[in-house]
N, C-alpha and C positions, 0 to 999 in steps of 0.2 A: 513502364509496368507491363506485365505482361498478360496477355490473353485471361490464364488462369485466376491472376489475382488478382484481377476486377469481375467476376465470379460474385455474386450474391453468398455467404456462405450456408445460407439454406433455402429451400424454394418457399415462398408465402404458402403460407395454412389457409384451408377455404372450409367455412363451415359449410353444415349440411345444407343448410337453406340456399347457399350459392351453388352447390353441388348440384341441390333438388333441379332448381331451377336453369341450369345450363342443361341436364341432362331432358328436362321436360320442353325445354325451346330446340332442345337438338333432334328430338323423333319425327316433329314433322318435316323437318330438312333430310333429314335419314330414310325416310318412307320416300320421300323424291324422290332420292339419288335411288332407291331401291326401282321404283316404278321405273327410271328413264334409261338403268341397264336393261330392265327387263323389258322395255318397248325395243331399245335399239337391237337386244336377242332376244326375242320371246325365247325363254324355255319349254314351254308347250311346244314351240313349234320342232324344237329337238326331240319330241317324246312321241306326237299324234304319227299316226301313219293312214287316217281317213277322216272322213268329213262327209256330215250329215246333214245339209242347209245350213253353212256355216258353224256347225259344234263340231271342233275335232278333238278326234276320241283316235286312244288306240285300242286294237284289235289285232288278240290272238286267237288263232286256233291251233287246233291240236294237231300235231304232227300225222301229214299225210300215208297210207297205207303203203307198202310198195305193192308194186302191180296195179293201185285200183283203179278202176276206170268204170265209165257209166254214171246213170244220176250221182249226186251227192246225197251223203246222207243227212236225214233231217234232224238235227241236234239241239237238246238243250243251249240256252245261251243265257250268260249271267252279267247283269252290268255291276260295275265296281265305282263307287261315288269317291271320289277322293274327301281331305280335309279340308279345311277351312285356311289348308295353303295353298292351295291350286292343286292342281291336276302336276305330279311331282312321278322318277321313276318310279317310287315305291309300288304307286297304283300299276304302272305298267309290269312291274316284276311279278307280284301278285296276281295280275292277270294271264302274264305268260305261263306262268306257276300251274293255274285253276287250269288253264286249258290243257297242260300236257297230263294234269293228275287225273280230271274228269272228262275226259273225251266232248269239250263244251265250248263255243263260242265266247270266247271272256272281250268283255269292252269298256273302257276306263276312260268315260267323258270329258270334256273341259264343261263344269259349270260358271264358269268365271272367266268368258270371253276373250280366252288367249291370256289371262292372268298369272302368275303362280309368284311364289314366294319363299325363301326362307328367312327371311328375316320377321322377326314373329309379330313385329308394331305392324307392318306393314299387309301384314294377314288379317291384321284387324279392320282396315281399310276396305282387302276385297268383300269381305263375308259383308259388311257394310254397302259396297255398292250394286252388292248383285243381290243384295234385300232387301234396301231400302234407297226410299228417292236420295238422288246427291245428296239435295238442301238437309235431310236430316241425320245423313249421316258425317256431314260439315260438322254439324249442330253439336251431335254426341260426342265426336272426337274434340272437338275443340273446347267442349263443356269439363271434359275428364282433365285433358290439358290445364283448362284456366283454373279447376277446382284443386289442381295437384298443388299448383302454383300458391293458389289462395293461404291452402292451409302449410307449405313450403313442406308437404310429405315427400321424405327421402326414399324413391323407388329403387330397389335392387331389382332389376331383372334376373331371373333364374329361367335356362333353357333347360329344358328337359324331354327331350322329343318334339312333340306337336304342342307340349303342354307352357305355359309361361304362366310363374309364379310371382308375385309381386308383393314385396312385404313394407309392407309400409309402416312403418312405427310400430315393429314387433309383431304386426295382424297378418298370416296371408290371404291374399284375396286369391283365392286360386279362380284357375279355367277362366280368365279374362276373354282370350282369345276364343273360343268353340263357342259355347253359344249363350252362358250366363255372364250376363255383363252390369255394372253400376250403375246405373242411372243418375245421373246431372243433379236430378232434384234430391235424390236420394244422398249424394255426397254434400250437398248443400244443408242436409240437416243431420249431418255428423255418423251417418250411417250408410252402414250397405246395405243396397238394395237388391233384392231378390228377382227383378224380373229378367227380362230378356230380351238381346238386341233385338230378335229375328221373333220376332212376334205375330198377331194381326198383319196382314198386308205384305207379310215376305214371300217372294218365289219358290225362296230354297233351291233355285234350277229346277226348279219341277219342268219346265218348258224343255230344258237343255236336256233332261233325261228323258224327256218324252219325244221328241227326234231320234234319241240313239235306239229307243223301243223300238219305233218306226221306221230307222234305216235294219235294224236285225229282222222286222217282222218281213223285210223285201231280200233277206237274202235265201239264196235255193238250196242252205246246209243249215238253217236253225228250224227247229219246230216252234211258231206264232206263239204256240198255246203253254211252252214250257222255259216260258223269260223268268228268270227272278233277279229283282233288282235289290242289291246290297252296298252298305257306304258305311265308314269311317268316321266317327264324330260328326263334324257338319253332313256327314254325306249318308249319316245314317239316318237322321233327323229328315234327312232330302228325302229317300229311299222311300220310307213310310207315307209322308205325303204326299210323293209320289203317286202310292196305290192310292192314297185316300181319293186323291184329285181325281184319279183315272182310274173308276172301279174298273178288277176285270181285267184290264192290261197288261198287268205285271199276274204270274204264276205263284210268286211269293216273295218277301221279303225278309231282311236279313241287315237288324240293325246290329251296328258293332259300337259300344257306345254314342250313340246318339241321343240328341233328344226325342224322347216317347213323343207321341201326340195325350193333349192334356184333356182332353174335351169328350165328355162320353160320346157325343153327337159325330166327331171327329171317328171316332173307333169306329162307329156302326157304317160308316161307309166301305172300311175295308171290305164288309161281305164276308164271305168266307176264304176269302186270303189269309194261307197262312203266314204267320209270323214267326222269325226266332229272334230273339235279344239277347245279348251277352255284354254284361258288367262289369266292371270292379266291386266291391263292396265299399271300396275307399274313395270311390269319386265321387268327388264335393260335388260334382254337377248336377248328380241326381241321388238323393237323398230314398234312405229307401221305402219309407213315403209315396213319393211320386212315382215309383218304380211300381208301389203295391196298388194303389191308382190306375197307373194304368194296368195295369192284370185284374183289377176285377173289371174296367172297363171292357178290356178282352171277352174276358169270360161272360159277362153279362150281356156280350153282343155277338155271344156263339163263332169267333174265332177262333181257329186254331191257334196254338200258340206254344211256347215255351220260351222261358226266362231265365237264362241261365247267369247264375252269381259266383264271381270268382273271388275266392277270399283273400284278403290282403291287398288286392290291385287296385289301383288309383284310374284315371283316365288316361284311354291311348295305351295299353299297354302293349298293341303291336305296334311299332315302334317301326321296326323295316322289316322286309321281305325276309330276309334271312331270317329274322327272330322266328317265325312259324315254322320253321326246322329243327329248333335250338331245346324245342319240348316248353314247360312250364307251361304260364297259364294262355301266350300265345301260340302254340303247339296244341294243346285242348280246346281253344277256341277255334280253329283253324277244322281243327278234326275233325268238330261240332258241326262247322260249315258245310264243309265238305259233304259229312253223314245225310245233312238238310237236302241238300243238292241232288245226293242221289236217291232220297226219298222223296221227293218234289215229282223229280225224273220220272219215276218209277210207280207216281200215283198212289203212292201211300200215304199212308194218316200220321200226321206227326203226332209223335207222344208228347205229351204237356207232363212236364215235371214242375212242384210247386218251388221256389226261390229259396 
C-alpha cells in the first residue's frame, strides 16, 4: 500500500475548548521564545545611538549648518516615550522626523531595560515588568491564563497596529495590551473589569525618562528650560507623570493617547505645565468621562491645556512614522504637535479649546 492510501481521509476536528486551551498553554511558551530572540538580539540595541546611566535612547538632531562654527546653539529638546512595545524604529523615525522639521534635539528613550517587542502577548509582559513587582505580574498573567482556561474562552487575537483585540464569545475586550487590563477577580465573577494593570505603585519609566532629562539638560545645544516630554499610549500615560513626579523639569507635555492622570491631587502638581492631549473618540480606553474628568481637573488646577478629539479614531491611530505624512487624523495630530512645539519654543500661551 502506498504512502498515499494510508492517509487518514480527513484531519480530526478539534472543538473550541481544545482549540482554547492549546492556544492559552501556547502564549506563554511564545512570550519565551519571543524574550530569548530578543535577549540573544536586543533590538534596542539596533536602534539606541546613546546612553544616559545605562538608559539607551536614540538621538537626533537637526541637520548641521554649512559653514557654522562657534558655540552651539541652545535648542529646544523633545523626548518621545514609545509604546508598551519597547522602544521600536517607529520612535526613532519620528524623532528623526521632529528634529529635521523643528530645528530641535528629539530623543526616544528605552523605558523597558533593553526590552522591545512585536509580538503583542509578549508586550503584555514588559509593561508588566517595568510596573510592577515580578511576583505580581507572574500572578496577573497567569490568573488571565488559568481564568481563559477555566471558562475554555476561544480567544482570536486581532493585530492591529499597537492595538490587540480579543474576542472572546462574541465580546471585545479591546486595549488589553496599553493600559486597561482584566483583572483575575473580576474575570472570576463573570465580568470585566474596569481597572488598570499600571496603577498605584507603577514607575511608568518615570526614572528612565528622568535620566534622558538629565543627559539633554548637560548637553551645550539644548536650552534646560525648553524640554517637553511627549509619549504614545503607554508613553503618554509616562510623559504626564513624568511632569507630575518632577514638577518643573519638563517645559511641557504632550500626551498622544495615553492614560490621563485620574486624581485631582495628581493634576495640581503639574503646576503650570502645559499640557496638550490628543484622542480618538472611539478608544474604549478612555471613555469620554474620564477624558472630561480630567479637563475639569486641568482647569480647576489653572493648567494650561488643550484636548483635542479626533472623531471616528480608535486607539493608536499613528500607527508608523510615515502615516503622519499620509494627512488624516495622524497628519492633524502631528501638525498639532508640532504647532505645541513651537509655541512652547517661543513662550507663548497655549490656546485651550473645549473637546
Amino acid at each position: 500500500m502506498s504512502r498515499r492510501a494510508r492517509l487518514p481521509a480527513a484531519l480530526p476536528e478539534f472543538g473550541p475548548a481544545v482549540a482554547a486551551a492549546a492556544l492559552v498553554l501556547g502564549l506563554p511558551a511564545s512570550v519565551l521564545i519571543d524574550e530569548a530572540l530578543d535577549t540573544a538580539s536586543p533590538r534596542v540595541n539596533s536602534i539606541a545611538n546613546e546612553n544616559a546611566k545605562g538608559v539607551r535612547m536614540f538621538v537626533a538632531r537637526p541637520p548641521a549648518p554649512a559653514g557654522g562654527s562657534g558655540a552651539p546653539t541652545k535648542r529646544p529638546a523633545v523626548i518621545l516615550i514609545h509604546q508598551i512595545l519597547g522602544l521600536q524604529r517607529r520612535e526613532a523615525d519620528l524623532a528623526a522626523a521632529l528634529a529635521a522639521q523643528e530645528d530641535v534635539v528629539a530623543v526616544a528613550p528605552d523605558c523597558f531595560q533593553g526590552q522591545s517587542t512585536l509580538w503583542p502577548f509578549r508586550a503584555i509582559t514588559l509593561g508588566f515588568r517595568a510596573n510592577l513587582q515580578q511576583q505580581q505580574a507572574t500572578r496577573v498573567l497567569l490568573g488571565l491564563f488559568r481564568a481563559c482556561l477555566a471558562k475554555g474562552v476561544l480567544l482570536v487575537a486581532v493585530w492591529d497596529g499597537p492595538r490587540l483585540c480579543l474576542k472572546a464569545r462574541g465580546t471585545a475586550l479591546t486595549a488589553l495590551l496599553v493600559n486597561k487590563f482584566v483583572e483575575t477577580d473580576s474575570w472570576r465573577r463573570g465580568r470585566a473589569g474596569n481597572s488598570y494593570a499600571l496603577r498605584d505603585g507603577a514607575s511608568w519609566g518615570v526614572e528612565s525618562v528622568h535620566e534622558a532629562v538629565r543627559w539633554l539638560k548637560a548637553q551645550p545645544d539644548v536650552d534646560p528650560d525648553r524640554i517637553i516630554v511627549a509619549g504614545f499610549c503607554y508613553g503618554g500615560g509616562a510623559a504626564v507623570r513624568y511632569a507630575a513626579a518632577y514638577p518643573g523639569e519638563a517645559a511641557a507635555v504632550t500626551i498622544f493617547y495615553g492614560r490621563p492622570l485620574l486624581e485631582a491631587s495628581e493634576v495640581a502638581k503639574l503646576g503650570r505645565t502645559p499640557v496638550l492631549g490628543l484622542y480618538g473618540t472611539k478608544d474604549a480606553q478612555f471613555p469620554a468621562s474620564m477624558l472630561e474628568k480630567f479637563k475639569a481637573d486641568l482647569t480647576a488646577s489653572g493648567v494650561p491645556h488643550r484636548l483635542e478629539m479626533f472623531e471616528g479614531e480608535g486607539h493608536a491611530f499613528i500607527k508608523e512614522a510615515k502615516s503622519v505624512e499620509q494627512g488624516g487624523a495622524a497628519g492633524r495630530a502631528w501638525e498639532l504637535f508640532r504647532a505645541f512645539i513651537r509655541d512652547v519654543a517661543a513662550g507663548r500661551t497655549l490656546s485651550v479649546e473645549p473637546m
